[in-house]
C-alpha positions as CSV (number, residue, x, y, z in Angstrom):
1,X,90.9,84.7,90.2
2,X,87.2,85.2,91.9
3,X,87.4,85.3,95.4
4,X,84.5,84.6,98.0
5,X,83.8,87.2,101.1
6,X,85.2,85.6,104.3
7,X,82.5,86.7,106.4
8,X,83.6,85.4,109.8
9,X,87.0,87.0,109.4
10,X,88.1,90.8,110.5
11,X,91.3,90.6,108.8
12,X,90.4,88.4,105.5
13,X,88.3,89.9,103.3
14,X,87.8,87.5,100.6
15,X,89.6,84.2,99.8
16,X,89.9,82.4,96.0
17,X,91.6,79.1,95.2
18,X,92.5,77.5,91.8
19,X,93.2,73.7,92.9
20,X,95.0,72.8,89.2
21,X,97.5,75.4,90.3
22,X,97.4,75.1,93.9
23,X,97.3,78.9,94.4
24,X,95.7,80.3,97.4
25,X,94.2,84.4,96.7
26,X,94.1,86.2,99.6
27,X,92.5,89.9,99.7
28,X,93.0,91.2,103.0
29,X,90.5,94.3,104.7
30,X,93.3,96.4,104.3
31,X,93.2,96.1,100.7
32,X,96.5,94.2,100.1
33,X,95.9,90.9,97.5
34,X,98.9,87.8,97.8
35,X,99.1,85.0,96.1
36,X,100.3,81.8,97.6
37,X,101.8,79.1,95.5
38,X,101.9,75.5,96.3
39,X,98.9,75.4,98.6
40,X,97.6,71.7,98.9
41,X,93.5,72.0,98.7
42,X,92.9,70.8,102.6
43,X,94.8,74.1,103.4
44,X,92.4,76.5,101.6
45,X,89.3,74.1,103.3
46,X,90.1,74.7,106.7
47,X,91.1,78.4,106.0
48,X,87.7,79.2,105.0
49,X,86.1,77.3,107.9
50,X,88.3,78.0,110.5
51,X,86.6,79.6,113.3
52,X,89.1,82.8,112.9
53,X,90.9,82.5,109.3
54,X,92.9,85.7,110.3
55,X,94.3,83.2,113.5
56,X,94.7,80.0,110.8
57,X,96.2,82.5,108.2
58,X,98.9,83.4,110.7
59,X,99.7,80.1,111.6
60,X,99.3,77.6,109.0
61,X,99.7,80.3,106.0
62,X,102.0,83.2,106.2
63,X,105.4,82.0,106.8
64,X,104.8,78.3,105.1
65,X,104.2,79.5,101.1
66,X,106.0,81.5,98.5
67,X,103.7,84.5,98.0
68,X,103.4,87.3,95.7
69,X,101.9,90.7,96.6
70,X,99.6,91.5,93.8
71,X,99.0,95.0,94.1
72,X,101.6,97.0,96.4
73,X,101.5,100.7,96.8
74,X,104.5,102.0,94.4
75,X,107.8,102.6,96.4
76,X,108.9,106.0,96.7
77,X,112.4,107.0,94.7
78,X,114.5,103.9,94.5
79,X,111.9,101.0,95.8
80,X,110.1,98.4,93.7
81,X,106.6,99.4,92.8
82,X,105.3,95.8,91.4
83,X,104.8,93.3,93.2
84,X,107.7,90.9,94.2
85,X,107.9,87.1,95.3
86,X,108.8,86.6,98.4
87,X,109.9,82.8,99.8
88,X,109.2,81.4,103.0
């Protein structure tokens, strides 16, 4: 999914959004990507204008949608090193 640069964010580096899925790409600055399914379009609208994204993420984001963590740094012995789905 291409992603635009959140400019006005510290935490959120870039931000994509497929509307005929409803998924919601998240890269953050510290290099972690999620995916967030079932994210109605007026979400992702005022996530990229939000006056701190990072702040609307936290609130209105994280704990609300089913996410996927699309490139996690491999487990060491015994962990799961691709990425898993984690509910709400």
């Amino acid at each position: 999914m291409e992603r635009t640069a959140l400019e006005t964010s510290g935490n959120i580096a870039s931000v994509g959004y497929d509307a005929a899925s409803q998924t919601l790409e998240i890269e953050f600055s510290s290099g972690g990507i999620y995916s967030y399914a079932a994210v109605p379009p007026e979400i992702h609208d005022k996530l990229i204008h939000a006056d701190s994204p990072g702040r609307y993420f936290a609130v209105y984001i994280r704990s609300c949608y089913e996410y996927t963590h699309l490139n996690p740094k491999p487990k060491k012995e015994g962990g799961h090193a691709e990425g898993s789905v984690q509910s709400k």
